[in-house]
N, C-alpha and C positions, 0 to 999 in steps of 0.2 A: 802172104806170110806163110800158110802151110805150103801152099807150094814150092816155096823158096826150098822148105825145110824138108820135104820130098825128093828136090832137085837133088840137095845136099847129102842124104841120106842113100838117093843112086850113085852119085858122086863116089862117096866112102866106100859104099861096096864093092863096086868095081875097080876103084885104086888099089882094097883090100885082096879081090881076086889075084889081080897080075903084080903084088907086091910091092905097091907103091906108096912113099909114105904121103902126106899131105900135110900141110902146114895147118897150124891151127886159124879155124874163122873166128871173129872177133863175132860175138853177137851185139848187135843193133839194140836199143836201148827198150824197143818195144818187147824183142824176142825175150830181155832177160826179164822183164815180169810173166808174158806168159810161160816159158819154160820153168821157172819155177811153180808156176802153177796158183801162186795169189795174185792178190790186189790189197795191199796192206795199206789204209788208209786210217789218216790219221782223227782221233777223236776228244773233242775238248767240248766241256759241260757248255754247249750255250745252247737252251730253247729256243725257236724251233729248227734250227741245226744240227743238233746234237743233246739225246737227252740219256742219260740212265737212270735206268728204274733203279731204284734202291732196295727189294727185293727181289726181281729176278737178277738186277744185274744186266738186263741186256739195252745195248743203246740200239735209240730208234731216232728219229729227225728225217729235215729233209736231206741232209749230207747224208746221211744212212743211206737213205732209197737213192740217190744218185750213184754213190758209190756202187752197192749192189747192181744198179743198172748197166754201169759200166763194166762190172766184172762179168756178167752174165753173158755180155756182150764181145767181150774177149775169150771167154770160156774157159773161165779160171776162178777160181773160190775167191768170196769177199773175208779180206779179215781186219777186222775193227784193230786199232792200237790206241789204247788212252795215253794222253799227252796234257798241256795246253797251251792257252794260244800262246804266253810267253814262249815257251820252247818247242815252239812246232819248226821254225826257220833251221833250228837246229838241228829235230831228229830227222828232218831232212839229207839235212847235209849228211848226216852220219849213217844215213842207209836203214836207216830204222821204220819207215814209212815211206811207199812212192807217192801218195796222192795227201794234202791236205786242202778240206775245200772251205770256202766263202774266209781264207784270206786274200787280203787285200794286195793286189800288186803295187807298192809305197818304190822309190827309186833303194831306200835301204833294202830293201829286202832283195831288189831283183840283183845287189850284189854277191849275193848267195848264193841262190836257187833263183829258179827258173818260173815262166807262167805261162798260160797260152796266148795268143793275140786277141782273143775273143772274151770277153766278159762273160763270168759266170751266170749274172745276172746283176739287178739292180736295185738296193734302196737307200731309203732318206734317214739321215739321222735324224732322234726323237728325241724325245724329255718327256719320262715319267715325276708328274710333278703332285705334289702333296694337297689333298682336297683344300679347295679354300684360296687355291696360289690361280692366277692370273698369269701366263704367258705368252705373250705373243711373237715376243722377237730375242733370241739369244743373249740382248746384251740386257734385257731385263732380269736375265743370271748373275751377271755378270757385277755381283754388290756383295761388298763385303759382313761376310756373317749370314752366307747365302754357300753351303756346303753340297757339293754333286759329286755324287758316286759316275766311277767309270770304272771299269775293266782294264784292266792292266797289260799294258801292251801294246794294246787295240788299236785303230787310227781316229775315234773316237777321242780315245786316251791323249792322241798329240793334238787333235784338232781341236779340245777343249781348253786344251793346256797352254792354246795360242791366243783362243778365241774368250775365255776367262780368266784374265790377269786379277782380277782383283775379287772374285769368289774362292775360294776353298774346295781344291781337287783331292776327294778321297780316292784311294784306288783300291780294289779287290783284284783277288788272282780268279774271278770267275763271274760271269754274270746272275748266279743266282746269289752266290753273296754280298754283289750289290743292291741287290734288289729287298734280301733279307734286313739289310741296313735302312734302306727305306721303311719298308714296314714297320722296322721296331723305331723310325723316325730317327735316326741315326743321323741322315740326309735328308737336305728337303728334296731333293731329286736325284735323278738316274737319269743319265744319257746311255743310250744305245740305238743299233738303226734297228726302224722301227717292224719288220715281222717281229722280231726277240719280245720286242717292251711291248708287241698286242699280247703275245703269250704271256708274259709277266702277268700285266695287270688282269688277266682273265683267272690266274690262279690266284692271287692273295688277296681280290676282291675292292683295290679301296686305291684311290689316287686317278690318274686321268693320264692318258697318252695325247700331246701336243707335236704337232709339228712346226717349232718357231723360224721366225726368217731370219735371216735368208734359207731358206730349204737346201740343205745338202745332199746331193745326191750323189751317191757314189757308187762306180762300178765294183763287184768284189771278185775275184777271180780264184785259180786252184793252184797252189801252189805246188812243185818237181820239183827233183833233182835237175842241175846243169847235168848235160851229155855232152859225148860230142859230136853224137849225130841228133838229129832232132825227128828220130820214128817217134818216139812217145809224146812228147808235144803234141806233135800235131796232130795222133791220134785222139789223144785229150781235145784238142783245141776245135778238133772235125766234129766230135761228139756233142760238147758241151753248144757248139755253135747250131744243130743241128737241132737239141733239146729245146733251146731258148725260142730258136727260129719257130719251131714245130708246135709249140704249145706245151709239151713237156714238162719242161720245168717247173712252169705255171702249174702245172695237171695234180704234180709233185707236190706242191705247196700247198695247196688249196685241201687233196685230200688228206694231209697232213692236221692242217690246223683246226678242220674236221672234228678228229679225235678230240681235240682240246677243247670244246664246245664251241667253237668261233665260226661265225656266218662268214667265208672269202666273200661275199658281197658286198659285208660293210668294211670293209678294211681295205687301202691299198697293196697293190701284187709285187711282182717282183718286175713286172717288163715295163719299162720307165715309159716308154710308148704310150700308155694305157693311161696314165697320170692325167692327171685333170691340170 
């Protein structure tokens, strides 16, 4: 890539010398993030993904460190843009964000925008369920006068909403205000995949993280703009494959949820490999 832009740049002076004009070069979808000079990625409140402190203000998560990593790597400043996950497909589209991570590539969405081939990583859907409840299998949700919070949006959100016809779907525009619901008993449970709901339940102290069957496991990947060259794809897709591969990502999560007081040894990770 620099060299390209070296070539380019002897290119120009020399046409400039002997008075020659040049047609304009289209840049490659890679060049126009780093010639700009950021990595504008996108940021929606879900722990441990995405969290902002509410006095400083600055958001931290694993999508943080990823991003950063990525920008650092390109060599161009990280810049946070708050969003959420309802409208991230959008500010997509709209150029308002190049990178949104740990959404899900759904066939809706890839009508839009774009993904890499390679999974971001990998978890299970859960159920934060209220001291006292018994779960073992999803359709024991699944009764009427039996209320579950989900995130709005989410693939959660449909997968619930397939999967319990006959419970009561609340939805929040965010996962701590599902979670907030729970607590004041609002819901007797919470669905989300389960890093989010270890970090829930470690902060408000009270309910139980299950994982009922059939265990869903689902890939989540990082949502682009469509190009119409595929530089930046695949530099995403080289990267992200290369984190997952290398232990990375893993590396990423674990000293993350650290902070949060949580043993990564008693929780499962992100590389589905690892799963028991």
């Amino acid at each position: 890539m620099i060299s390209r832009r070296r070539m380019m740049q002897t290119i120009a002076a020399t046409a400039l010398s002997l008075g020659v004009a040049l047609p304009a070069v289209a840049q490659t979808a890679l060049e126009t993030v780093t010639q700009r000079g950021t990595l504008r990625v996108g940021m929606a409140a879900a722990d441990p993904w995405f969290y902002k402190d509410p006095i400083s203000e600055k958001w931290t998560g694993v999508g943080v460190q990823m991003g950063q990593a990525m920008a650092e790597e390109l060599g161009v400043t990280f810049e946070p843009v708050e969003t959420t996950w309802a409208n991230s497909v959008a500010a997509i589209q709209a150029g308002q964000i190049d990178l949104m991570f740990v959404l899900d590539a759904t066939d809706e969405r890839k009508k839009a925008i774009d993904f890499p081939d390679h999974p971001l990583f990998y978890y299970a859907m859960g159920a934060l369920i209220q001291d006292g409840m018994e779960i073992s299998d999803w359709q024991d949700l699944n009764v009427e006068g039996t209320t579950v919070g989900v995130t709005l949006g989410t693939t959660v959100d449909r997968l619930l909403t397939e999967t319990l016809p006959n419970a009561k779907i609340e939805r929040f525009a965010s996962n701590d205000e599902a979670v907030a619901a729970f607590a004041s008993r609002r819901v007797d449970a919470v669905s989300q995949f389960h890093p989010a709901l270890i970090v829930q339940v470690s902060r408000i102290g009270t309910g139980s993280v299950v994982l009922p069957k059939p265990i869903h496991a689902v890939p989540t990947s990082v949502g682009l703009p469509k190009a119409a060259d595929p530089s930046f794809k695949d530099w995403v897709n080289d990267f992200i494959t290369k984190s997952y591969e290398s232990g990375k990502t893993t590396e990423i999560f674990e000293a993350y949820i650290k902070t949060k007081g949580i043993d990564p040894a008693k929780v499962p990770g992100l590389v589905k490999e690892n799963w028991n």
